[in-house]
C-alpha positions in Angstrom: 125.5 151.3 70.6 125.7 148.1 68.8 126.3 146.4 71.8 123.2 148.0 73.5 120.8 146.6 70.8 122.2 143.5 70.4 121.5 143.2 74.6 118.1 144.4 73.9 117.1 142.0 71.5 118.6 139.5 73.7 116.4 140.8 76.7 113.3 141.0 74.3 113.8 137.3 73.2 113.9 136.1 76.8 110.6 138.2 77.6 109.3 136.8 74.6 110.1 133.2 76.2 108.4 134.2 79.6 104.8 135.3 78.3 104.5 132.7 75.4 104.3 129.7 77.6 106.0 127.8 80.5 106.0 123.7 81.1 105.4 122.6 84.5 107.5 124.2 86.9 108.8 127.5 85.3 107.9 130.7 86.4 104.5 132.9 85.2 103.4 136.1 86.0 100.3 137.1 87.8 98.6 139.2 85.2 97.4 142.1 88.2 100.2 142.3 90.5 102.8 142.1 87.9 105.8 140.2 90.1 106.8 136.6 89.3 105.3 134.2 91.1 106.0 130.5 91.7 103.5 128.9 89.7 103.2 124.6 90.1 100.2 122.7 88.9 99.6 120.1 91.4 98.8 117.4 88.7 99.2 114.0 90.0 100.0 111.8 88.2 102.4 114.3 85.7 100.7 114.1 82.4 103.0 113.0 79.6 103.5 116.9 78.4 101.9 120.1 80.3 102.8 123.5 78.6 100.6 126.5 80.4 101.2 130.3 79.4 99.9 133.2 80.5 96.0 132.5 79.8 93.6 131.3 81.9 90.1 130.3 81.6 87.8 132.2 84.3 85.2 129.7 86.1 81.9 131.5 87.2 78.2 130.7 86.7 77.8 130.7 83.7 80.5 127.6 82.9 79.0 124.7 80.8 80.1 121.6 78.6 78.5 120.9 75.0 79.6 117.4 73.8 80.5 116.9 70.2 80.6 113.1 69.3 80.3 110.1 71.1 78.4 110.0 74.6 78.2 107.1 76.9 77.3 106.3 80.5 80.7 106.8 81.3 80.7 110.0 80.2 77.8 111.4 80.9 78.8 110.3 84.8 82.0 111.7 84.4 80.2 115.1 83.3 78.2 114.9 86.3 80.8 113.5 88.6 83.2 117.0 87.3 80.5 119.5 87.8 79.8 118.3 91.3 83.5 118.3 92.5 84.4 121.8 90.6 81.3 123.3 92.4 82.8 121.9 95.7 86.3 123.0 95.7 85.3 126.4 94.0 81.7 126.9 95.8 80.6 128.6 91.9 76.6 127.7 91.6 77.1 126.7 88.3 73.5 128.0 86.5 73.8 124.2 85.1 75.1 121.2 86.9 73.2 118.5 86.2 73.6 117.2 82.5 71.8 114.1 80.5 71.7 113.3 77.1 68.7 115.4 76.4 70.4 118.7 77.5 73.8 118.3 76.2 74.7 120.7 73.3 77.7 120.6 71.1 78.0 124.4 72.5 79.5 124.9 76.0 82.6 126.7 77.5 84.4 123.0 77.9 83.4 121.5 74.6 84.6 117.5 74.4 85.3 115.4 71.5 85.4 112.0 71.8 85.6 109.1 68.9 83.9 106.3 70.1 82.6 104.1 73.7 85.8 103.5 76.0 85.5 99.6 76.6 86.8 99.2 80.2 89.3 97.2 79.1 93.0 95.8 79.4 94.8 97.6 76.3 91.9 100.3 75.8 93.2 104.3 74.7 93.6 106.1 77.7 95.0 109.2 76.0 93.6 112.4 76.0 94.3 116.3 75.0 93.5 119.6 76.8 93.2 123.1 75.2 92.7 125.9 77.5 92.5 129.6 76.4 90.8 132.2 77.9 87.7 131.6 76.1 87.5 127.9 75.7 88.1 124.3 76.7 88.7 121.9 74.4 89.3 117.9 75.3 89.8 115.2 73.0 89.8 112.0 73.4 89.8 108.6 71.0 87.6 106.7 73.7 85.3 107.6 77.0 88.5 106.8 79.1 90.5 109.8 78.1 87.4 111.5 78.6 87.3 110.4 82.3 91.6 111.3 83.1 91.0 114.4 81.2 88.5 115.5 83.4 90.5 114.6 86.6 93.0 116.3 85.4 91.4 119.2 84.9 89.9 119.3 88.5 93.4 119.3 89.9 94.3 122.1 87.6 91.7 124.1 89.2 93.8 127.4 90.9 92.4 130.4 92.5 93.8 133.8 93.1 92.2 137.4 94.0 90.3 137.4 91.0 88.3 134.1 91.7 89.1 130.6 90.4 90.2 129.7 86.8 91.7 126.8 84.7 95.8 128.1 83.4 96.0 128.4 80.3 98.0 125.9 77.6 97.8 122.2 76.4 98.6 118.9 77.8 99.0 115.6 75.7 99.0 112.5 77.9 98.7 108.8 78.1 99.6 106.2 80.7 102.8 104.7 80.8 101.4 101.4 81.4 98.1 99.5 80.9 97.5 97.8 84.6 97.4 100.2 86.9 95.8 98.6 90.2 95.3 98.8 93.9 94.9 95.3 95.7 92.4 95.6 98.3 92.0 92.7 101.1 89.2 92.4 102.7 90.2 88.8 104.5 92.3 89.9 107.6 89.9 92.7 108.5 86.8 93.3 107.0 86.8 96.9 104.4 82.9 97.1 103.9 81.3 97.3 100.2 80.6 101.5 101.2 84.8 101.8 101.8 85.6 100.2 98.7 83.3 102.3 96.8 84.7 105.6 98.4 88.1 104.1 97.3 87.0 103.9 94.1 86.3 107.6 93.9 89.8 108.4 94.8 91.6 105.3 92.5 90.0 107.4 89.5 91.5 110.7 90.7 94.7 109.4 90.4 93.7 107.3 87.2 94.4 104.2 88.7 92.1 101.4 86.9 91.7 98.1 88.0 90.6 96.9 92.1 92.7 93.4 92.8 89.7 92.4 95.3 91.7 89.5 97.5 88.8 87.8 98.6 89.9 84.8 100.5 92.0 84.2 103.1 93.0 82.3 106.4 91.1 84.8 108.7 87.8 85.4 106.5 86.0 84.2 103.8 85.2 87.2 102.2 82.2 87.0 99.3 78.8 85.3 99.6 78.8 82.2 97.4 75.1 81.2 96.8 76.2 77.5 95.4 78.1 76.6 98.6 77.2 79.5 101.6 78.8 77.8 104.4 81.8 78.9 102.8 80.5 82.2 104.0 78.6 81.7 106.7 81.1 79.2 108.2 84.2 81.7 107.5 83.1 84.9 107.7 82.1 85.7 110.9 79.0 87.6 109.4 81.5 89.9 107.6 81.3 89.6 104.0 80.3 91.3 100.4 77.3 89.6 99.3 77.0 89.0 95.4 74.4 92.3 95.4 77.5 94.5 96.6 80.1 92.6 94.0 77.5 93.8 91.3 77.2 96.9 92.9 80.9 97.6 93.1 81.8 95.9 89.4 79.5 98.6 88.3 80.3 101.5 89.6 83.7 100.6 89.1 83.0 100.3 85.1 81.7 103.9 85.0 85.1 104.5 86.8 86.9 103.1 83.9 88.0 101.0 86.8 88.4 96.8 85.8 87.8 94.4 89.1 89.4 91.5 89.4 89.4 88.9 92.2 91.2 86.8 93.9 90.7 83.5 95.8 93.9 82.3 97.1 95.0 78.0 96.8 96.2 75.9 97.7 97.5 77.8 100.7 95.9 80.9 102.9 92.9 78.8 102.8 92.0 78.2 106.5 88.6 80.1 106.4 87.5 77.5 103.5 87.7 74.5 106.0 85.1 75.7 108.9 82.5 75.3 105.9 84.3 72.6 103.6 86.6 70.4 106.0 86.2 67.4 103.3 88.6 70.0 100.6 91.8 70.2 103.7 94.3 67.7 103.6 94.4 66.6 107.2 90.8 65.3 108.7 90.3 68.3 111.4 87.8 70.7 112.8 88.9 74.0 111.5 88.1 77.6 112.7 88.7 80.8 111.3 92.6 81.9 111.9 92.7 84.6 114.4 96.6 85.4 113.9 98.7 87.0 111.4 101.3 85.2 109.1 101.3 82.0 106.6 99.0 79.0 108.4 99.2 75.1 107.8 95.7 74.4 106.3 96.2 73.6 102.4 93.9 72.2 100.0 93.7 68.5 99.3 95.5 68.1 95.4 95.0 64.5 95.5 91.5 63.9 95.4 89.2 64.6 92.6 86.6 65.9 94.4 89.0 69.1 95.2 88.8 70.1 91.5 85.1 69.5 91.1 84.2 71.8 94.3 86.4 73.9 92.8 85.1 74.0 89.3 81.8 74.8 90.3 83.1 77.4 92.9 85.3 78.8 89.7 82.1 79.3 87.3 79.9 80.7 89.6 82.5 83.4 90.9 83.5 83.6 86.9 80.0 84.7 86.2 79.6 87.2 88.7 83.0 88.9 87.7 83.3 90.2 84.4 86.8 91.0 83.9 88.5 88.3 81.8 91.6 88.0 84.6 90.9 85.5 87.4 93.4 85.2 90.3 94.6 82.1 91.8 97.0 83.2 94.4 98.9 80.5 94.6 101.5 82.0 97.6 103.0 80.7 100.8 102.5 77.3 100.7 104.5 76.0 103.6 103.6 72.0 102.5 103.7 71.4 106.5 100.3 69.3 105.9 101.1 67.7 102.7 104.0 66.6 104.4 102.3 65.6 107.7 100.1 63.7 105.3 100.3 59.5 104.1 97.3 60.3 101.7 99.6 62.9 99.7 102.5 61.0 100.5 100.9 58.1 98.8 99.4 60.0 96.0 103.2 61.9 95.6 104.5 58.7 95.3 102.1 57.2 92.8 102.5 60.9 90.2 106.4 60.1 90.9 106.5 64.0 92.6 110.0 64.6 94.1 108.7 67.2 96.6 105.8 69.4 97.5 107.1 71.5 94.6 106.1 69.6 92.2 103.0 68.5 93.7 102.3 72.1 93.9 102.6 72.9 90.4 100.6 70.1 89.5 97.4 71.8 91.6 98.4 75.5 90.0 97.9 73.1 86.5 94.3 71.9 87.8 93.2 74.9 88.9 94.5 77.0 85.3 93.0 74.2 83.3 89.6 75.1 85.4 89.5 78.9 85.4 90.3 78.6 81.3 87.3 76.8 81.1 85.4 79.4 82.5 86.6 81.8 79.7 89.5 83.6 82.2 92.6 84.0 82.6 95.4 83.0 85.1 97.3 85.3 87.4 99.0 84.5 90.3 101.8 85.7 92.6 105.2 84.4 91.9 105.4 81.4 93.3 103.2 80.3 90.7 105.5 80.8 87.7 106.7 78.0 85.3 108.3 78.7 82.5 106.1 75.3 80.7 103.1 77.3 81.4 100.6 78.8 78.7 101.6 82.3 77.7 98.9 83.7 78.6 99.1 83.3 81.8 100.1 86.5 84.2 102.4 86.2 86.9 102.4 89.0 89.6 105.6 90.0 91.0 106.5 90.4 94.7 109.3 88.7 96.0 109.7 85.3 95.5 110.9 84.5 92.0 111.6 87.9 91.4 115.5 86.8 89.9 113.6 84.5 87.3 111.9 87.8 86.0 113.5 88.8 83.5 113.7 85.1 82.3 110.3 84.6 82.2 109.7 88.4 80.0 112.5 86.8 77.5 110.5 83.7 77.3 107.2 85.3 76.3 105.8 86.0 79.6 103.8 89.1 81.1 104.0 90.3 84.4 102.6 92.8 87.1 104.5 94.1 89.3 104.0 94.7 93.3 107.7 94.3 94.6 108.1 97.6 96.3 104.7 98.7 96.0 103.5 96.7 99.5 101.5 99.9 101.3 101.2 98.1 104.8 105.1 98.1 105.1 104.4 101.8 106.5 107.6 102.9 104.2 107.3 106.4 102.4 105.6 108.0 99.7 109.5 108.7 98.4 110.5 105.0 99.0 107.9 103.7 96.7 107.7 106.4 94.4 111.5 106.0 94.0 111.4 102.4 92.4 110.5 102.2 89.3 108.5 99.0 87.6 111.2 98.2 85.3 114.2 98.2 88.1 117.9 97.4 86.4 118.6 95.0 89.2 116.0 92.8 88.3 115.6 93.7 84.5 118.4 94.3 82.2 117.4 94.6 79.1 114.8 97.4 78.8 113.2 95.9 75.6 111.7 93.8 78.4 109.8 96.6 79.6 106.9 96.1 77.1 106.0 92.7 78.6 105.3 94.1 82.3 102.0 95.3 81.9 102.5 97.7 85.3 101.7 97.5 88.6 99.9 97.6 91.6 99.9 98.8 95.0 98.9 96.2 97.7 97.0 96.7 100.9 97.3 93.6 103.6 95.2 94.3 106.2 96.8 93.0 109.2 96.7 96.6 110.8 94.4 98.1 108.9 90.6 98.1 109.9 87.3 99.7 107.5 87.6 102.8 110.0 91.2 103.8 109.3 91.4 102.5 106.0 91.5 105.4 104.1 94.3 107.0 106.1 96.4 104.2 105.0 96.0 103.9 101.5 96.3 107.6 100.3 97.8 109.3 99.8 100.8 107.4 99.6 99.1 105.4 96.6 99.1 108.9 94.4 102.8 108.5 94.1 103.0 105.2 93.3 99.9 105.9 90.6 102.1 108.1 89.3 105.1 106.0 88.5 102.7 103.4 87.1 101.1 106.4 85.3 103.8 108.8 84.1 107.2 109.2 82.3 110.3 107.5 83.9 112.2 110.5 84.0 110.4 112.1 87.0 113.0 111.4 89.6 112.9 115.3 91.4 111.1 114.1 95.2 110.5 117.7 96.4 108.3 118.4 93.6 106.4 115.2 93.9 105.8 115.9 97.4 104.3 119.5 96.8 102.1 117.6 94.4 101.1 114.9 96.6 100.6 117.5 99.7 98.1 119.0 96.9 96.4 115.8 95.8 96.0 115.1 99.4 94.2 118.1 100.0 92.2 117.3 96.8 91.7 113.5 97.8 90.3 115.5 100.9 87.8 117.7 99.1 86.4 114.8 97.2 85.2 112.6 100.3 88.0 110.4 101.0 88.7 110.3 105.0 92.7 109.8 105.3 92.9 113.5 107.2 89.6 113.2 108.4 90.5 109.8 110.2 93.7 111.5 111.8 92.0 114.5 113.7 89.3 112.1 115.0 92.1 109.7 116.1 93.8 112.8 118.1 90.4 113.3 119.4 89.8 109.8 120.1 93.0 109.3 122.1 93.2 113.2 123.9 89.8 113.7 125.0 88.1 116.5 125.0 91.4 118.5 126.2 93.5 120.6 123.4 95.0 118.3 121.2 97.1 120.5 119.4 100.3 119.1 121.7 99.0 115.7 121.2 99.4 116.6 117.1 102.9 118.5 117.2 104.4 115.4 118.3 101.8 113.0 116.6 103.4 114.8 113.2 106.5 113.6 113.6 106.3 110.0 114.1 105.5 106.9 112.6 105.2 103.1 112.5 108.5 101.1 112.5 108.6 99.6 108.8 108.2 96.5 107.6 107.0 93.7 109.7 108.6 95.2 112.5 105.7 95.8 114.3 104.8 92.3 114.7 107.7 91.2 116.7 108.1 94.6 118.9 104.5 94.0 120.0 105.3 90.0 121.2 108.5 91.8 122.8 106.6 94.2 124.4 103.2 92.1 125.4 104.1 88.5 125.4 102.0 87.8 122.3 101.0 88.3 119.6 98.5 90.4 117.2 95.1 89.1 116.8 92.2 90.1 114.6 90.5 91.4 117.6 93.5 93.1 118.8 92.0 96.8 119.6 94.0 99.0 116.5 93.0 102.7 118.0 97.0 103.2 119.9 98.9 106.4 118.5 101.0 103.9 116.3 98.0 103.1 114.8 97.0 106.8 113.6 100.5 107.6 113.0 101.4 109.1 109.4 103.6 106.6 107.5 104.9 110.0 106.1 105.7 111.9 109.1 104.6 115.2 107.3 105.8 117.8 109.9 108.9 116.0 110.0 109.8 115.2 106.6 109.0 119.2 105.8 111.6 119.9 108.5 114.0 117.7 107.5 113.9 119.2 103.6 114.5 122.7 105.6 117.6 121.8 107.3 118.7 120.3 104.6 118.5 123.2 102.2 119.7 125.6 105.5 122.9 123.7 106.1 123.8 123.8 102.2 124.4 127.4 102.3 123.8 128.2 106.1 125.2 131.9 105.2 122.5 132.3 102.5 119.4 130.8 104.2 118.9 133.6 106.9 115.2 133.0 106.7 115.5 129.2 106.8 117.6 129.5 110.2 114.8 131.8 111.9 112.3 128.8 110.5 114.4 126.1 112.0 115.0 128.1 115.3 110.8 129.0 115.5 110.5 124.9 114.7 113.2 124.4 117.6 111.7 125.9 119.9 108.1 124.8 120.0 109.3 121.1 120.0 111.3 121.8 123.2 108.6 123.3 125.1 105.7 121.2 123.7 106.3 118.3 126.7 105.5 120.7 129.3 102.5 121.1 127.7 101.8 117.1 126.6 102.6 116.0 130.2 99.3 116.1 131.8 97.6 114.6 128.9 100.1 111.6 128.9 99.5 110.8 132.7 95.7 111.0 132.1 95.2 109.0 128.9 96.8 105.6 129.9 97.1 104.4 125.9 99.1 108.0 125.1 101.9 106.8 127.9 103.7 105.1 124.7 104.8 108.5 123.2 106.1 109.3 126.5 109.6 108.4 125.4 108.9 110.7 122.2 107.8 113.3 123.7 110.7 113.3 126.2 113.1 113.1 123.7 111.8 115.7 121.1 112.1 118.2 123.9 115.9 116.7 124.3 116.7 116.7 121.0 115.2 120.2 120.3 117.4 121.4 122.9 120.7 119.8 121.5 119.5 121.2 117.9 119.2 124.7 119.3 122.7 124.8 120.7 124.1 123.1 117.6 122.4 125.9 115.6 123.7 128.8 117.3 127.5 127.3 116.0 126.7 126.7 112.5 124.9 130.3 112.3 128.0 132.3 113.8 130.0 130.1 111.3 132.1 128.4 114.3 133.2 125.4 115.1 132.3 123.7 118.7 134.6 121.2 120.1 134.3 117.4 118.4 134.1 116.0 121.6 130.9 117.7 122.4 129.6 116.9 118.8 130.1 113.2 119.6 128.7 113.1 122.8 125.5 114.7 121.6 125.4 112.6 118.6 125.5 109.2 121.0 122.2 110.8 122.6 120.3 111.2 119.8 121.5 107.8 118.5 119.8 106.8 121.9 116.9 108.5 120.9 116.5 106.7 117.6 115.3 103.2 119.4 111.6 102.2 118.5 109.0 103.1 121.3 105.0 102.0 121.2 105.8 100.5 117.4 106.9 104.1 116.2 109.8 106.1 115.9 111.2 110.2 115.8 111.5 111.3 112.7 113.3 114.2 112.5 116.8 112.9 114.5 118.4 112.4 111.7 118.3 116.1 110.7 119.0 117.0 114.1 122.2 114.8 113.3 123.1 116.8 110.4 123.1 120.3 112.3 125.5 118.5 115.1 128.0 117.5 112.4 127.8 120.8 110.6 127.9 122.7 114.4 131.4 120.3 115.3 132.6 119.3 111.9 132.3 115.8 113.3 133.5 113.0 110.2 130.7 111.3 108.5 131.4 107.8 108.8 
């Protein structure tokens, strides 16, 4: 009998455990049907601590927000902004959605707390609380900032079941891991319009991102209207360019974002599309035009006259003027030296400073140009190859690849850093690749006491295949996951639960405006016709661009030359998912099915169902591919899924029954689907490698 109580105290502690309150991930129970559900608030980024219980704040008409405290624009947009999108995704017609100052009472269902203006700012509180009960809402914040992640945070929280849509219940503490939290945008290569930037803008603050790296200049465009020297823009824009009224436009709205914008105007190098205006500020006496290929060009600045620095010092203050944010970026990448060497005027003028090589001559120009922009009241960045370890500490060097083995050098000495290395989103690599590396990486930093001079990151987006129309589609929502590392604890390591939350955030990116699925189904539409395109997508789901700069040489290898700015980009590789989604959601089944094939009964059927379509789905593509000439690259694809399905089904039966087929067999099927691996149209199958797995586990073939 003792025995009985003792287990029923034991069983009345853990119940006890269950209804009190859950962090992110455990199990809840729905309070009507009574059976344990899987409960997982999609919040991405993770906030710093989430506890949620068992009560839950219903949303209906009657759902308002009374302000106690400070209010600001930013907040009283962010009110605004929150209404709008929680009316969306729950279609509630909120009996108030449209708040100002005059209307705002300290009285409302969410009631916000907030200590003073949130200065959009480098080093400004970002941290905010959440309260939900069943009867109220509370947020605190120490600035307008919190105020504006709170909020977001709260939209994403936003569930619904058969009793309508409601906030869960508990309390969430959070702050950002790091203070720079950016997305470099370039505008240069191909044009991204002042009306994409500002959708983008939308979804950086979903993700609390906050500061736009605008790369203004480059070899193939000169980006940004410059009323003290227009043919810069006139000369190197080809028409295409942000005027000053959209830079004020965007700086703006980006404040109210909590959003800083800084920009960049890259020297000495990637400065072709200066010269078509300016030929007197290049070092070799030329007619220049606008760079129509890809890749680091000849054209440099002149360092050895003085006129270079006085253009550029009245360049510098009038840009300086128009940009608020106190971080000004010099570039400074890619110098190839090919005219300073090609040069007797730098030769000459190397000669007379006593400069070794174009090294030193370069640093020398970084030292000009710093001296400059610090007399404009900013601050230096610049890529790597910019960093001396002489140089003012102030300075901020941003990480890619060059001189990443002098990083942690440079932290020890004083120095602060962004980081991009691993963070390049026109590499077409996955969510889970980028995700994966943290900032602070142990192969390049090894004392983690280093960690409080990287000021974070940012996620970079060359344009080189990316046009305004599919722009969207390749920034998100890949960049959620890598907001998230710059965001949130260093622990999360767990990639199937990032991946539900990005599939979510995707979805919620989705609701909010931005076009990344919206730009897929035209593109299948686009490139099928008006014929079904549902084949089109099955196999459209499971491919994607080769990584890297892989693309680049496969299309000289394939054409004869290369990619130009006007090169159409509407081909299937170009709509292709850098996250195959269909496959990478197969490729997670097989591998949970083949860990405990015996167990997974329902997992096999899945596979099998998944099989099965794939194999029959050429039959049905066929026509479409001899009809639509640009479709005939998927060809090989879509011959090969259908091959590969087939192999996977027969490989399946074995591994179901718990038998062994011959190793011979396993071995000659695994050499065809090595086959099937090789690049076609710039993309490649996805989901082989998990076909792979179910041919060793069917023939117990040795992983080499």
């Amino acid at each position: 009998m003792k025995n009985y109580f003792w287990g029923l105290a034991l069983v009345l502690v853990i119940l006890g455990a269950v209804y009190s309150g859950y962090r992110v991930h455990d199990f809840v129970r729905n309070p009507k049907i009574g059976e344990p559900v899987r409960f997982e608030p999609s919040v991405m980024p993770q906030p710093r601590l989430m506890e949620l219980n068992r009560e839950r704040f219903q949303i209906d008409r009657q759902f308002s927000i009374g302000y106690s405290s400070y209010l600001g624009e930013k907040s009283l947009l962010a009110v605004n902004r929150f209404m709008k999108n929680l009316g969306t995704i729950s279609a509630v017609d909120f009996a108030q959605q449209l708040y100002t100052k005059e209307n705002l009472s300290s009285e409302g269902s969410l009631l916000i707390m907030c200590t003073r203006e949130g200065e959009t700012r480098l080093g400004e509180s970002e941290s905010y609380t959440l309260n939900i009960s069943n009867d109220l809402i509370l947020l605190r914040a120490e600035s307008e900032l919190g105020i504006l992640h709170a909020l977001e945070t709260l939209l994403q929280l936003a569930t619904s079941d058969e009793r309508g849509w409601y906030f869960p219940g508990g309390k969430i503490e959070d702050e950002p891991r790091f203070a720079w939290r950016g997305l470099m945008i370039d505008p240069c290569r191909h044009f991204i319009s002042k009306e994409t930037i500002m959708r983008n803008l939308d979804a950086m603050a979903a993700v609390k991102l906050n500061v736009l790296h605008l790369h203004l200049t480059e070899d193939q465009g000169f980006r940004i209207e410059s009323k003290r020297f227009p043919n810069l823009h006139l000369k190197g824009s080809d028409g295409d360019y942000l005027s000053q009224d959209d830079i004020r436009d965007i700086v703006h709205y980006a404040d109210l974002l909590g959003i800083r914008v800084v920009p960049e105007f890259d020297m000495p190098g990637h400065t072709t599309a200066w010269f078509p205006g300016h030929p007197e500020l290049a070092t070799i006496d030329s007619v220049y035009t606008i760079a129509r290929t890809w890749g680091v060009h000849d054209p440099v600045f002149n360092p050895a006259r003085e006129s270079t620095y006085q253009f550029l010092d009245e360049f510098i203050g009038e840009m300086a003027a128009l940009f608020p944010d106190p971080y000004f970026h010099i570039g400074g990448d890619e110098n190839n030296g090919k005219h300073w060497s090609r040069s007797p005027e730098i030769a000459a003028f190397k000669k007379e400073k006593k400069f070794k090589d174009n090294h030193e001559l370069q640093v020398y120009f970084i030292d000009r140009v710093k001296e400059i922009v610090k007399k404009h009241g900013k601050t230096t960045i610049g890529w790597g190859e910019i960093l001396d370890l002489g140089m003012d500490k102030a300075i901020i060097t941003q990480f890619w690849w060059p001189r990443m083995k002098d990083m942690e050098k440079a932290l020890a000495a004083g120095y602060r850093g962004i980081i991009s290395n691993g963070y390049y989103i026109d590499l077409f690599e996955t969510a889970e690749s980028h995700w994966l590396r943290d900032p602070v990486r142990e192969e390049y930093i090894k004392n983690p006491e280093l960690e409080k001079q990287i000021l974070g990151g940012e996620a970079t987006m060359w344009t080189e295949f990316v046009t305004d129309e599919l722009f969207d589609k390749r920034v998100w929502p890949r960049t959620a996951a890598i907001a998230e590392r710059f965001w949130s604890e260093k622990s999360l390591w767990d990639i199937d639960t990032m991946y539900e939350r990005l599939d979510a955030v995707s979805r919620h990116l989705d609701r909010l405006g931005i076009r990344h699925l919206q730009i897929y189904d035209a593109g299948l539409r686009n490139m099928a016709g008006i014929t079904n395109v549902e084949p089109l997508r099955t196999v459209m789901d499971l491919l994607s661009p080769v990584r890297s700069y892989r693309r680049h040489q496969l299309y000289i290898e394939a054409n004869g030359r290369k990619y130009t700015q006007a090169t159409p980009l509407t081909r299937p590789v170009d709509y292709a998912w850098s996250d195959a989604p269909a496959a990478r959601k197969f490729n997670q089944t097989v591998r949970r099915y083949l860990d405990a094939p015996k167990m997974n009964a329902a997992l096999h059927s899945n596979i099998k169902e998944q099989l099965e379509l794939w194999k029959n789905n050429h039959i049905a593509l066929e026509p479409l591919l001899k009809a639509r000439p640009q479709l005939r690259e998927i060809l090989f694809h879509s011959e090969n899924l259908s091959k590969a399905s087939a192999i996977g089904l027969e490989a399946l039966k074995f591994v179901k029954k718990g038998k062994t087929a011959e190793r011979h067999w396993g071995e000659v099927h695994l050499k065809t689907l090595n086959a099937m691996k090789e690049p076609a149209g710039e993309m490649e199958l996805q989901i082989l490698a998990a076909i792979d797995q179910i041919v060793i586990k069917a023939a117990n073939v040795p992983v080499e």
